[in-house]
Each structure stands twice: as structure tokens, then as C-alpha cells.
KOLSE-743037 format. One record per residue: chain; x, y, z of N, C-alpha, C in turn; residue number from 0. Coordinates in pm, whole numbers, m for minus. Each point is the difference from the previous one (the first is absolute). Layout:
// KOLSE-743037
  mol     n.x     n.y     n.z    ca.x    ca.y    ca.z     c.x     c.y     c.z  seq
    A       X       Y       Z       X       Y       Z       X       Y       Z  NUM
...
This chain:
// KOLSE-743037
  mol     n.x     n.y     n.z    ca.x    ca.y    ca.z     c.x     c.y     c.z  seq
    A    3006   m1884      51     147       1     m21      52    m143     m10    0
    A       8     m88      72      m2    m156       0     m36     m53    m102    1
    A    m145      10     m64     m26     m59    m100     102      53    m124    2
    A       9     156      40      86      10    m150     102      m9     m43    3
    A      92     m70     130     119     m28      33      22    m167     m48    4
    A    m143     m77      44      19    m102     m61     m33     m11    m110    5
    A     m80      63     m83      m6     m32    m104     121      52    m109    6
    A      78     105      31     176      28     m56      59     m95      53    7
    A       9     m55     131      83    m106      30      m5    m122    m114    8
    A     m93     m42       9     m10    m109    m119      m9      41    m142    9
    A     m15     105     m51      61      61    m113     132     m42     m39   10
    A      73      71     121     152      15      32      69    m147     m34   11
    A     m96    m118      75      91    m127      20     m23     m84    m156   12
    A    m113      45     m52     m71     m80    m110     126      15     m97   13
    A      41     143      33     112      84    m108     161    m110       9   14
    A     m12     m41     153     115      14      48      26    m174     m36   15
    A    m133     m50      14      11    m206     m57     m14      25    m163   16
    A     m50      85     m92       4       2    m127     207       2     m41   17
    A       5     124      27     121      24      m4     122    m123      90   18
    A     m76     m85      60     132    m104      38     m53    m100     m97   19
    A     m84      m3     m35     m42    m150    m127      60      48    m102   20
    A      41     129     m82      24       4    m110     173      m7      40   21
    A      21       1     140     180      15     m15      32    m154     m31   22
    A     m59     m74       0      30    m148     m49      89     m37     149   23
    A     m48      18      72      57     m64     157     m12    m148      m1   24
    A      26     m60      62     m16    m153      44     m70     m39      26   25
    A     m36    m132       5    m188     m76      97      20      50     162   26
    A     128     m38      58      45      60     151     m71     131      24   27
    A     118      77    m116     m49     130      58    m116      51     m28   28
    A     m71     m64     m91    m129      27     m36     m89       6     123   29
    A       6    m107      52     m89     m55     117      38      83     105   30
    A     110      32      61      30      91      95     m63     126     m22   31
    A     m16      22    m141     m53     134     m15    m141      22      17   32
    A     m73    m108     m38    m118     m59      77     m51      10     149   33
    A     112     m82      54       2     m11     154      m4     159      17   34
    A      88      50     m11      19     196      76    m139      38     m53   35
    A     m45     m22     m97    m131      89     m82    m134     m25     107   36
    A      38    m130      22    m168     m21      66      73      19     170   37
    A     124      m8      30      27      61     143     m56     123     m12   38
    A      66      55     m42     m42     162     m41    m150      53       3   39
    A     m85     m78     m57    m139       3      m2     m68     m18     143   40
    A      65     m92      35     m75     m31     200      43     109      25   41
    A     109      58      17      89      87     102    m127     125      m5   42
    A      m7      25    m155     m86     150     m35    m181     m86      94   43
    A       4     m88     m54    m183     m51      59      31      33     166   44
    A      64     m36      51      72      20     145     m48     203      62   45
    A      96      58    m111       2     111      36    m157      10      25   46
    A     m48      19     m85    m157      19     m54     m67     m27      93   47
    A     m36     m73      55     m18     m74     104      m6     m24     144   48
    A     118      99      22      34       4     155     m63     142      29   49
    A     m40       5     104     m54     113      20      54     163     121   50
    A      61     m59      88      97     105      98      90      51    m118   51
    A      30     139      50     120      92     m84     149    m119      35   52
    A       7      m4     122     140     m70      52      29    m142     m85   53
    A    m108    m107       8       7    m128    m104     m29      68    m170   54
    A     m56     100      m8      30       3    m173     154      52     m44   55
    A      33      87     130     150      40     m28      97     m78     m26   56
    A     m22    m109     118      93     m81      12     m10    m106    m121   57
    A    m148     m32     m84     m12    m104     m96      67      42    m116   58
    A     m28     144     m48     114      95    m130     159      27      38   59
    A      31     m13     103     125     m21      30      72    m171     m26   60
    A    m103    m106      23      54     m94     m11       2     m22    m185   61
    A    m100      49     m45     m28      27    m170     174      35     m34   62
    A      m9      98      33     160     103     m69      87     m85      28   63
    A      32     m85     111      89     m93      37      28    m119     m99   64
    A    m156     m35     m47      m9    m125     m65      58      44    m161   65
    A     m27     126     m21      12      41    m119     162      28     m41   66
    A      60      58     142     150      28     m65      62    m177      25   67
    A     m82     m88      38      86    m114      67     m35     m76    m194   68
    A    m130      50     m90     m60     m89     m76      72      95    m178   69
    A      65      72      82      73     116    m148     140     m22      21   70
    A      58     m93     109     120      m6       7      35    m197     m60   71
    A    m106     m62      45     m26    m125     m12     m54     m71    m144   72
    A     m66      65      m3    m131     m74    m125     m14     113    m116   73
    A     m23     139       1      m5      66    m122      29     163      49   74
    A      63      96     m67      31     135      70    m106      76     m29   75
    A    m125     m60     m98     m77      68     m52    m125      16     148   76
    A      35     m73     117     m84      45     105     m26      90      61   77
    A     157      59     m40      16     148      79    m148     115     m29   78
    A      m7     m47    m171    m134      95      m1     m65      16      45   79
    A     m30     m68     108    m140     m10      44       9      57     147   80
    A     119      48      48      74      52     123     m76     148       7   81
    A     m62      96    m121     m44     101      48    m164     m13      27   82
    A     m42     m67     m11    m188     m62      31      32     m33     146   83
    A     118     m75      93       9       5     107     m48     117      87   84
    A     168     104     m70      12     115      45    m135      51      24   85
    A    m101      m5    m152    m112     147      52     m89     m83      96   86
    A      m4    m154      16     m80     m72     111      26     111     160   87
    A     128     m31     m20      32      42     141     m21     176      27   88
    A      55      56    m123     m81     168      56    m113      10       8   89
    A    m107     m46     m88    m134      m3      39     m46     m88     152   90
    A      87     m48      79     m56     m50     122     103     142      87   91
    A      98      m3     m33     136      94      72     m11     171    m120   92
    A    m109     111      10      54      93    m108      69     110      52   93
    A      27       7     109     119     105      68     163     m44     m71   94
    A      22    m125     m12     110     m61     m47      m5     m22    m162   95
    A     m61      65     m26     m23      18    m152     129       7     m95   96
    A      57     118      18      95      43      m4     121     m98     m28   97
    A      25     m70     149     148    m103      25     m74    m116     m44   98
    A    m139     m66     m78      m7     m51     m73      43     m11    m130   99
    A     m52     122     m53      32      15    m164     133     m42      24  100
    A     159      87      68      75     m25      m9      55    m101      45  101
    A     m65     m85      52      59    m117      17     m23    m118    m102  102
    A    m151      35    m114     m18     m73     m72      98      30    m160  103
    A      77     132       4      87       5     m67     145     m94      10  104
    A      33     m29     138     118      m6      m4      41    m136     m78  105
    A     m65    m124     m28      m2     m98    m123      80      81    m113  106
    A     m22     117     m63      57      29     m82     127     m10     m43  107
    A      96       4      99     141      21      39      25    m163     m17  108
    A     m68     m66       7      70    m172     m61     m85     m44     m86  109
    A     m75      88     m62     m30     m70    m131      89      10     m97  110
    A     m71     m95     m78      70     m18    m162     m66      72    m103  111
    A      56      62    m124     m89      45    m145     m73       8      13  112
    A      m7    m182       3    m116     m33     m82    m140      15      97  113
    A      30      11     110    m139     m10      98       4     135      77  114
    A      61     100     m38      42     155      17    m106      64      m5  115
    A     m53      m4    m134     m90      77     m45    m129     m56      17  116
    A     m31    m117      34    m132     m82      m2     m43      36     136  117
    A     105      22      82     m11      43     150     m50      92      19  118
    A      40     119     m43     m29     123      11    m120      34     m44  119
    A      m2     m62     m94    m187      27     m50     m77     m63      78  120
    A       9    m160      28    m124     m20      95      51      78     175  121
    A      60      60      49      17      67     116     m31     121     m20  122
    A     m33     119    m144     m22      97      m2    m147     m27     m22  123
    A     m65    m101     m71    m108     m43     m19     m74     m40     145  124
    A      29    m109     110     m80     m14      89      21     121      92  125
    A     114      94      11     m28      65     110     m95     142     m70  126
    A     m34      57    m134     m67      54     m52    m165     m54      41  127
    A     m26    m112       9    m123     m40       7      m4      m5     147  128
    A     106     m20     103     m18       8     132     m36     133      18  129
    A      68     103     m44     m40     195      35    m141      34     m51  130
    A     m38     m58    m130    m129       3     m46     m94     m38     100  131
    A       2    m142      61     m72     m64      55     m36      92     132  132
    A     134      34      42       0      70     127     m56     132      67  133
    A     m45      64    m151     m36     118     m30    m161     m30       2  134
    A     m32    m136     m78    m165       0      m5     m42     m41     138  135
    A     108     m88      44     m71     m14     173       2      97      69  136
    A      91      88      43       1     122      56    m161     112     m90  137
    A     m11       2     m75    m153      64     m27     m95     m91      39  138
    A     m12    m125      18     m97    m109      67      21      53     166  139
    A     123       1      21     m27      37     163     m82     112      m7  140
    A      58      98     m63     m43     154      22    m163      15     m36  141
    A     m63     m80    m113    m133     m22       0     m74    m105     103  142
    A     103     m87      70    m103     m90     102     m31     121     154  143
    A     135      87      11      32      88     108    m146      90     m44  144
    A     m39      49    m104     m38     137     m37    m167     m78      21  145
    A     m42    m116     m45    m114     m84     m10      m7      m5     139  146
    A      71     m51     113     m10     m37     185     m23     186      24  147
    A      63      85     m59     m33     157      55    m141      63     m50  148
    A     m40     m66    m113    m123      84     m11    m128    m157      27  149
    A      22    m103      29    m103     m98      86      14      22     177  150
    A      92      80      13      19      72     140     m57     110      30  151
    A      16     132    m123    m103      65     m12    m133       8     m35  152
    A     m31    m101     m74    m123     m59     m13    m119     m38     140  153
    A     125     m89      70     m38       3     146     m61      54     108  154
    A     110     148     m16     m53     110     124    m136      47     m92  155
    A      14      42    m104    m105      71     m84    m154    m137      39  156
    A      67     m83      24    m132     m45      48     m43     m35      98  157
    A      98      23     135     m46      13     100     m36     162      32  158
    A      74      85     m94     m69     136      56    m136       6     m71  159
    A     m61     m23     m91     m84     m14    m104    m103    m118     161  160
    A       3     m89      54     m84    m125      93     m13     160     114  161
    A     120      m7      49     m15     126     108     m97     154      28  162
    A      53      36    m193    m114     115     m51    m159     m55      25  163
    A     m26    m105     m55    m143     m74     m47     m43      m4     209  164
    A     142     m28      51     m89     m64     143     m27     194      89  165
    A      86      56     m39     m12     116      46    m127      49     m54  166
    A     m74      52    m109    m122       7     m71    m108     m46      82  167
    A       5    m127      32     m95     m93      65     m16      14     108  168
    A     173      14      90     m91      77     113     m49     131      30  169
    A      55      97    m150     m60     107     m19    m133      26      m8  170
    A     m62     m64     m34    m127     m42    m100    m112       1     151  171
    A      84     m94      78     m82     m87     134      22     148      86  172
    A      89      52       1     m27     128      92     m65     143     m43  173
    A     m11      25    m136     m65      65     m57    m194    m103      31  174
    A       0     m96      m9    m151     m40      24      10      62     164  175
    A      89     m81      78     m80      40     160      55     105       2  176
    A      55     131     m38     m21     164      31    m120      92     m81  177
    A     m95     m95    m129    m153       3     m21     m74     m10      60  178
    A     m23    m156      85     m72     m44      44     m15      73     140  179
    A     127      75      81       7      38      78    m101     162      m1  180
    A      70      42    m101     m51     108     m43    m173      33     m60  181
    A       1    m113     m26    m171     m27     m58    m107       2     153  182
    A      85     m94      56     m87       2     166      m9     142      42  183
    A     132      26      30     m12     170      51     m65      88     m39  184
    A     m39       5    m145     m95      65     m49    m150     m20      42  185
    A     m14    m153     m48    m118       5      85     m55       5     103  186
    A     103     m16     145      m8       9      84     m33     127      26  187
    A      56      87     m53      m3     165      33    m106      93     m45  188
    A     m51     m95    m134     m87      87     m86    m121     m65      m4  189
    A       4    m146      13    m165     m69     m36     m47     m42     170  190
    A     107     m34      76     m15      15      94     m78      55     140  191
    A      86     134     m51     m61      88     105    m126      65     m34  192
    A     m10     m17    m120    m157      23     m77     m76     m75      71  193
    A      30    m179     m25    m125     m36      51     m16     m20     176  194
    A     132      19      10     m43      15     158    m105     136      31  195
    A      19     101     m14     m41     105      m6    m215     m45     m22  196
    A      35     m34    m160    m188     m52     m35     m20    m115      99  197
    A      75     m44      98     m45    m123      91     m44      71     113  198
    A      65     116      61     m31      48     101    m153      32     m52  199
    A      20     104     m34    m161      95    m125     m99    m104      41  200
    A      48    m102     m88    m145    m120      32     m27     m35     120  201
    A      87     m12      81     m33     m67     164     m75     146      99  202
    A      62     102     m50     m88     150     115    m119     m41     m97  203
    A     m43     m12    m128    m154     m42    m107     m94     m72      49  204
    A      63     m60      83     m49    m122      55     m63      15      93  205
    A      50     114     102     m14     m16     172    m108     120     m27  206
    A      42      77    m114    m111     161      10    m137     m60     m94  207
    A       9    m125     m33     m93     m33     m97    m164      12      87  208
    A       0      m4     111    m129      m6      52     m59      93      63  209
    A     108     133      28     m32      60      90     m19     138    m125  210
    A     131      10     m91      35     118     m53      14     m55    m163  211
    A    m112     m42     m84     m26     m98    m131     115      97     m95  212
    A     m94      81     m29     110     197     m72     110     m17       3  213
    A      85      28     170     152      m2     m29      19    m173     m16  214
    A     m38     m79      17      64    m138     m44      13     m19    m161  215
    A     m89      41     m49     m40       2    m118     115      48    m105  216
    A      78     124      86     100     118     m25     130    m157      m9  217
    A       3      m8     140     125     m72       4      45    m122     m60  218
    A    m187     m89    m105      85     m93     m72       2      70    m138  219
    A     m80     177     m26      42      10    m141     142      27      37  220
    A      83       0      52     151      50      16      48    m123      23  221
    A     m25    m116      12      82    m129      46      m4     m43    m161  222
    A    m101      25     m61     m34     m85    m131     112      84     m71  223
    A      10     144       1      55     101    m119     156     m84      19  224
    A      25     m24     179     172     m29      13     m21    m131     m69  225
    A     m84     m88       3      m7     m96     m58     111     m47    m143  226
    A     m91     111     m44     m40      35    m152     129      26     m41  227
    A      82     103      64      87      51       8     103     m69      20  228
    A      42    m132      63     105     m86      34     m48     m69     m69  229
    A     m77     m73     m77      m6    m104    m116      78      83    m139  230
    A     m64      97      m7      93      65    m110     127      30       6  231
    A      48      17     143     132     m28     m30      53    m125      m3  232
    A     m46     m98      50      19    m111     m55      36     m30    m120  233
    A    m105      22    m100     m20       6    m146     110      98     m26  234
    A      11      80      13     145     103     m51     109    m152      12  235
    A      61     m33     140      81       1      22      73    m143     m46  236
    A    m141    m106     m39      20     m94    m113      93      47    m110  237
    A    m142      80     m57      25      72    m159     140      54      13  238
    A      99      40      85     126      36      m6      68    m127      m8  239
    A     m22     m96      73     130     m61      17     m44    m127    m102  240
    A    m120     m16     m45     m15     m72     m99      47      68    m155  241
    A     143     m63     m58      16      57    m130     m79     m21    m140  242
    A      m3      48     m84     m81       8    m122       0    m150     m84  243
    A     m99     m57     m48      34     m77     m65     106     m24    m109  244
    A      28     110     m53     133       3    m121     103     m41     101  245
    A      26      98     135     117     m30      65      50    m167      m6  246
    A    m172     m60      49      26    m171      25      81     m33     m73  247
    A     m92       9    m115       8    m101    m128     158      17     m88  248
    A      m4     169      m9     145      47     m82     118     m89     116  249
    A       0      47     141     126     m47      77     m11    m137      m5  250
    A     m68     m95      20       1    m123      m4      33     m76    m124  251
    A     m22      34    m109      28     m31     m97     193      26     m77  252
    A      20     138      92     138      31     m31      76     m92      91  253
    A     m19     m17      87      54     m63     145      23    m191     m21  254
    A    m123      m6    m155      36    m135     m51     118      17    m101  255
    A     m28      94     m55     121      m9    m142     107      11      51  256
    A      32      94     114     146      m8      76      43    m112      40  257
    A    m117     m26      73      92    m138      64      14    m113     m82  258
    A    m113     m20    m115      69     m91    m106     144      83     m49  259
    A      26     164     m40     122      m9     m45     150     m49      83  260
    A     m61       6     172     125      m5      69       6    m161     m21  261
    A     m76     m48     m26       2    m182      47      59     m64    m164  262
    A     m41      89     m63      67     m76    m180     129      86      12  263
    A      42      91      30     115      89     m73     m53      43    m126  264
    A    m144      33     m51     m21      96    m138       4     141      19  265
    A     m10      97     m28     m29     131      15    m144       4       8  266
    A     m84      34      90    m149       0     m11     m47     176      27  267
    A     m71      30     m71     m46     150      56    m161     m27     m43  268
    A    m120      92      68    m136      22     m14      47     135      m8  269
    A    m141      46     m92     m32     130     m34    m183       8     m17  270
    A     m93      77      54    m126      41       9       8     132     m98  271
    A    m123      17     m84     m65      95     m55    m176      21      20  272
    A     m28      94      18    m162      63      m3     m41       7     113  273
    A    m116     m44      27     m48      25     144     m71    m181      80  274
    A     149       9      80       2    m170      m9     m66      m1     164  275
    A     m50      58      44    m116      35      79    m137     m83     m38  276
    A      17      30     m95    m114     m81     m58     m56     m99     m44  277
    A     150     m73      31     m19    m136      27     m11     m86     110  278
    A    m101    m110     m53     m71     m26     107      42    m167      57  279
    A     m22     m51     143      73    m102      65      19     m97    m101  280
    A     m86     m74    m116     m36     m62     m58      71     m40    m111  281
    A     m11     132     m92      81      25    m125     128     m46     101  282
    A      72     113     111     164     m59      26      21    m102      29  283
    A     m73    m126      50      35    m122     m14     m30     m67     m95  284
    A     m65      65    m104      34     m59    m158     173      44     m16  285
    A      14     161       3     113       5      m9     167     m16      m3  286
    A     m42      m9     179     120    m136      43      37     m75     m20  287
    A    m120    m137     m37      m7    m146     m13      19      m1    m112  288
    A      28      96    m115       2     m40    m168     159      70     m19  289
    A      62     141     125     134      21     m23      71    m134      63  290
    A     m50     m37     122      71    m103      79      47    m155    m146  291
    A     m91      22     m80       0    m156     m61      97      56     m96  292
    A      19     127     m46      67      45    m137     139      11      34  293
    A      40      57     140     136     m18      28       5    m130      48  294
    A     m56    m131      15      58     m97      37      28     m51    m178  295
    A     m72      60     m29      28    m111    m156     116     146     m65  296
    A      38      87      42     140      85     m56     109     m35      81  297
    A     m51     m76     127     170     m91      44     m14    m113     m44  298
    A     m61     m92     m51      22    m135     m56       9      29    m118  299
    A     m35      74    m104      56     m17    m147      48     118     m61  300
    A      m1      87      18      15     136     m70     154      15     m34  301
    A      61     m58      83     177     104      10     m13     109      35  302
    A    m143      56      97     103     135      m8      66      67     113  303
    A       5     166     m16     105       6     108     m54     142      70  304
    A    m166      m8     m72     m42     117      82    m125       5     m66  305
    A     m68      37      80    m200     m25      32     m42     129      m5  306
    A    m153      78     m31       6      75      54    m193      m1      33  307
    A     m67      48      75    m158      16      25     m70     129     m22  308
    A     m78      20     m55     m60     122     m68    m155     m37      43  309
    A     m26      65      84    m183       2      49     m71     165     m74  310
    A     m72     m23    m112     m54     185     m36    m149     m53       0  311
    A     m84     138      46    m154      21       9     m13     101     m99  312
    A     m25     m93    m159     m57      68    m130    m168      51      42  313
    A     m10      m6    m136    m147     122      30     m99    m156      32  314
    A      46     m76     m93    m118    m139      m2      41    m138      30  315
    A     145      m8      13      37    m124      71     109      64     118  316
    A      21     m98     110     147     m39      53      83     m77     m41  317
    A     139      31     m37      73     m75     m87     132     m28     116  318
    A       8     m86     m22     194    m101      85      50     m54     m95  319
    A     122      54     m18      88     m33     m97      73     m84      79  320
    A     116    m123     m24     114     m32      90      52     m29    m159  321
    A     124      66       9     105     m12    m158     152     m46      87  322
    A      15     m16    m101     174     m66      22      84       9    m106  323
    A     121     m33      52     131      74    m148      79    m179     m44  324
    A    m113     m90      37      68    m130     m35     m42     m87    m120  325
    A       2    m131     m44      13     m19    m118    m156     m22     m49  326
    A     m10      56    m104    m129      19     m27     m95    m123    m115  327
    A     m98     m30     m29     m40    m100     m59    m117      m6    m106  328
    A       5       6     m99    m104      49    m124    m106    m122       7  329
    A       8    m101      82    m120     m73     m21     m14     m82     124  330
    A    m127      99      90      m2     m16     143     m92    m103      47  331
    A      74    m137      71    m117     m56      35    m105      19     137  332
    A    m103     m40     m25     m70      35     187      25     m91      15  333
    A      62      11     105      m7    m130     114    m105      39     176  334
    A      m7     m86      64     m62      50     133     m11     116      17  335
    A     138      87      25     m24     111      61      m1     100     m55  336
    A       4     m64    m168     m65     120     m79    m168      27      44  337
    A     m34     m88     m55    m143     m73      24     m66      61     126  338
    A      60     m35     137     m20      69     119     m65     130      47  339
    A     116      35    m113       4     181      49    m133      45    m138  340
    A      17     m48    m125    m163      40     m38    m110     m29      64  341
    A      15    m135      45    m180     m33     117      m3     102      79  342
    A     111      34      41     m64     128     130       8     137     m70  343
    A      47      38    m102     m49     134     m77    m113     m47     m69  344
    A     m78    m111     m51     m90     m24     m57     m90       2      83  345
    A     m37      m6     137     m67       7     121     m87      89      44  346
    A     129     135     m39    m119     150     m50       7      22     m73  347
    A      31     m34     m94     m75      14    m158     169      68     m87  348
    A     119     m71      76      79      53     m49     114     m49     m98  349
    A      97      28     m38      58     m89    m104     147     m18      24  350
    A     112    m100     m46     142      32      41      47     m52    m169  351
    A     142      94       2      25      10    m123     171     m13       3  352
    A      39    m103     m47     178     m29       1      57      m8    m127  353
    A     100     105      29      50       5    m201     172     m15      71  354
    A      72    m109     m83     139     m52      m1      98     103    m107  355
    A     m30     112     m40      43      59    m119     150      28      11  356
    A     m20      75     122     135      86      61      m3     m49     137  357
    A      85     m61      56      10     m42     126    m145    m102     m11  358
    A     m36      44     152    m146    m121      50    m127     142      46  359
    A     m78       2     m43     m88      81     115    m132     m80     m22  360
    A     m65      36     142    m148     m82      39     m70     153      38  361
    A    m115      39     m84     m78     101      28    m171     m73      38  362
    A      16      32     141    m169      m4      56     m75     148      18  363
    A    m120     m31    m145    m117     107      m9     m93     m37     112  364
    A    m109      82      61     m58       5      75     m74      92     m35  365
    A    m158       3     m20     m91     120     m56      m4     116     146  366
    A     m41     132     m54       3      73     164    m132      24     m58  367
    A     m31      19     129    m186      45      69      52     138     102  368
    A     m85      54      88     m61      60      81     143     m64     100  369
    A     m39     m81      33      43     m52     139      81    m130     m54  370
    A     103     m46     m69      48    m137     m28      43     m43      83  371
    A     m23    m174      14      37     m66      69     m68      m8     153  372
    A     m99      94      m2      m4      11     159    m138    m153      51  373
């Protein structure tokens, strides 16, 4: 508002020393008209300048002063410049808006003709650009207000979002020790009392071994059978709580693409096809280490704004797609981690294949066997 006040201000005066040079005034009054022009100029650098509401009030008040003292004295053509005051002061004062305008009318009532109409236009003119102005700041507030309400909501959403993650974790930690708890109890109850049981067996085996060979004989085939019998549940009770290799490999691998999508802001989703069981520790850390390099190189160049991972078990290869919806490139160079990710599909005899056509995608082949990867 200031700046655009000064830059009409000196519009206004440029108008106001043109128009006293062509009235053919005197060298005197010439110079006086001078003197007020560049007074006039400090007074406005002044306003500009001062920074409390109370000293800028008081500096545009001494302005209007200088102006009816410099339209009564030196030229009437100063008065013009009496409504650029006015909108100074509603834009610091806009409740008084109002008993501004009308006070920047009341000049009217002692003007002349000839400066009648010149008045009225630049006073319908600056206070038009004051309501304009006033209107775009008021949507600047209302967008700085609306920007502090949703970086506020942004806020909680991420302390409930830290809170969720810490709740999980200690979810996570009490779900392990009500396993671990539970894993003991089991064995305590079941492999346990088994082998306590084949411990006794062996120790009466022991004492009847010399006297009564037959029944001792009895009591370690029955210590061996409980034996036998609590190792296998053992073996069961692994084989349960140990999950499948697909489980590993598929969850770990999704558990990367997420958290790369939560950490970029892309849309990330995985999707599995065939029997991904059948893949083996080996092949999935080919897998990983060649998606891990493809989404780092779809947040550094791609543009895009969403990823997606495709793991399928064809009849004769394993194939990983990672595609993207960002800008795509008809003449692809390898660099490193192109390079990278073929050495380790080339490792088992496999191949990687990147076409820029439509978006970006990086496809790693992998031949299948019997058992891949294992």
C-alpha cells in the first residue's frame, strides 16, 4: 500500500510542478514551488519510514498540514494530493474509513472550476485503489489464517501419526513378550513334562539295570519313545511359529515400498502373483536390492507421483516389475545402478530390462528351477 501510494504521490506532484511551469509563474515562485515539492518528498520518505501506528499517524497528519499550509501559500494544485493522505491513514486507522472518505471530500466546498474536477478524479481514483487494495489484503490474511490452520493441522496429524507409530511399537514389543511367554508355557507343559517323565524312566533303568536287565530294558524303550516324542514336538512347534518363506520375503519387501511411500509422499502399492513360496532367500535379495535401487532412481528423476511393485512366478522365470506414471525417456542411459541391478540378475543367470516408453519401468527376469534362489 505505501509503495503504491508513493508511487501516485509523485505522479500527482510531477503533474502538479508541470502544470506550475507552464503557468509562466515567476523565478520566486518557481523556487518556492520547488522548496514545497522536495518538503513534500521528506515528509512522504518520513511517513515510510517510521514505524509505530502512533508516529506514522502523527507524520500524515503533519503531511495534510503542510499541504493545506503549501495550497494556500505556493500553489492550490496541492490540495490534490490531500486524498493519498487520507487512504495513508485508513489503511493504518480502517474502522474510520468511513469519516475519512468524508473528510477527504470536504476540500470540495472551497474549490475552484478549475481544480473541481481534477479533484474528484484523483480522490475517486486513490480511494478506488485503496478498496481494491484492501480487498486483496484481506484474502492474504484469510489465506495466511487458512495456511497457519492447515500447518496446525498438519501438526496434530503428525503427532497423532509419531503417537500411532509409538503405540504399534509398543504393540509390537508386547505382542513379542505375550509369544515368548506363551512359547515357554508351551514348552514347559508339553516338552517338559515329557522329558521329565523319560528322566525319571532312565534313572529306575539304571538302578533295575543289574538286578532286573528285562524290565530296565522296558523303561529306557519308554524314555527313548518320550524322547522321541518331545523332540517332535519341538519340531512341530518351530515349524508353527516359523513363517513361510514367501511370508519373509513378500512382507519385507512391502514393508520397504511403504515406508519409502510414507517417507517420499508417492503413492506406493506391491502386488504378488503365482506361487511366491517358491521363492527362494537368494533370488529375494536380488529382488529387494534391484526394487530398492529403482525407487531411489523414481524419486530422483522420474516426476512421478505414484510407484507401483509387481513380484509374479511364470512357468520359467520370476519377474519384478517396479513402473511409474512419471516422465518417461526414449533413450535410456545405464548408469551405476542400472548396471548394479544387472550384475546381480546376471549372477543367476538372469537379466534386467528398462523401457522409458510410457512412464519409467525396471523389469528384473530371474530363470525358475525346482527350488530358486535357495
Amino acid at each position: 500500500m505505501q509503495l503504491w501510494t508513493m508511487g501516485n504521490k509523485l505522479l500527482a506532484l510531477a503533474f502538479i510542478m508541470a502544470s506550475a511551469y507552464f503557468a509562466e509563474v515567476t523565478a520566486a515562485h518557481s523556487s518556492l514551488l520547488m522548496l514545497l515539492a522536495l518538503l513534500y518528498i521528506a515528509l512522504s520518505m518520513a511517513v515510510r519510514l517510521l514505524g509505530p501506528i502512533k508516529a506514522k499517524t502523527g507524520a500524515i497528519g503533519s503531511v495534510i498540514l503542510f499541504l493545506l499550509a503549501a495550497s494556500a501559500y505556493g500553489s492550490p494544485l496541492f490540495v490534490l494530493l490531500l486524498p493519498f493522505s487520507a487512504c495513508e491513514l485508513a489503511f493504518l486507522h480502517g474502522r474510520r474509513r468511513a469519516m475519512l472518505q468524508a473528510g477527504s471530500l470536504l476540500p470540495l466546498l472551497f474549490l475552484r472550476d478549475g481544480l473541481l474536477a481534477g479533484y474528484i478524479f484523483v480522490a475517486v481514483a486513490a480511494w478506488f485503489h485503496y478498496l481494491l487494495y484492501s480487498a486483496q489484503l484481506m484474502k492474504a490474511i484469510g489465506f495466511e489464517e487458512e495456511l497457519d490452520r492447515l500447518r496446525m493441522k498438519q501438526e496434530r496429524l503428525a503427532r497423532r501419526l509419531s503417537d500411532g507409530q509409538e503405540l504399534q511399537r509398543s504393540s509390537e514389543y508386547t505382542h513379542k513378550l505375550e509369544e515368548r511367554n506363551r512359547l515357554s508355557q508351551e514348552i514347559h507343559d508339553g516338552v517338559g513334562h515329557s522329558m521329565t517323565g523319560a528322566l525319571i524312566q532312565m534313572e529306575a533303568a539304571k538302578r533295575l539295570l543289574a538286578r532286573d536287565p528285562e524290565r530296565a530294558g522296558q523303561l529306557l524303550d519308554n524314555a527313548i519313545g518320550i524322547s522321541k516324542g518331545a523332540i517332535e514336538e519341538i519340531r512341530l512347534t518351530l515349524h508353527r511359529l516359523k513363517p513361510p518363506t514367501e511370508q519373509l520375503g513378500m512382507s519385507r519387501l512391502r514393508e520397504k515400498v511403504e515406508s519409502f511411500g510414507m517417507s517420499s509422499g508417492l503413492q506406493a502399492g506391491v502386488s504378488g502373483n503365482g506361487d511366491l513360496e517358491s521363492i527362494g532367500p537368494l533370488y529375494w535379495k536380488i529382488i529387494q536390492d534391484n526394487v530398492t535401487e529403482s525407487l531411489t532412481n523414481v524419486l530422483k528423476y522420474s516426476g512421478a507421483t505414484a510407484v507401483h511393485v509387481e513380484v509374479s512366478v511364470l512357468k520359467r522365470y520370476i519377474k519384478a516389475v517396479v513402473t511409474d506414471n512419471g516422465r518417461g525417456k526414449d533413450k535410456i542411459v545405464k548408469g551405476l545402478g542400472l548396471k548394479g541391478m544387472e550384475e546381480r540378475a546376471a549372477s543367476v543367470g538372469g537379466t534386467v530390462v528398462a523401457d522409458g516408453s510410457r512412464g519409467f519401468s525396471v523389469t528384473t527376469l530371474l530363470p525358475f528351477g525346482d527350488k530358486p534362489g535357495e
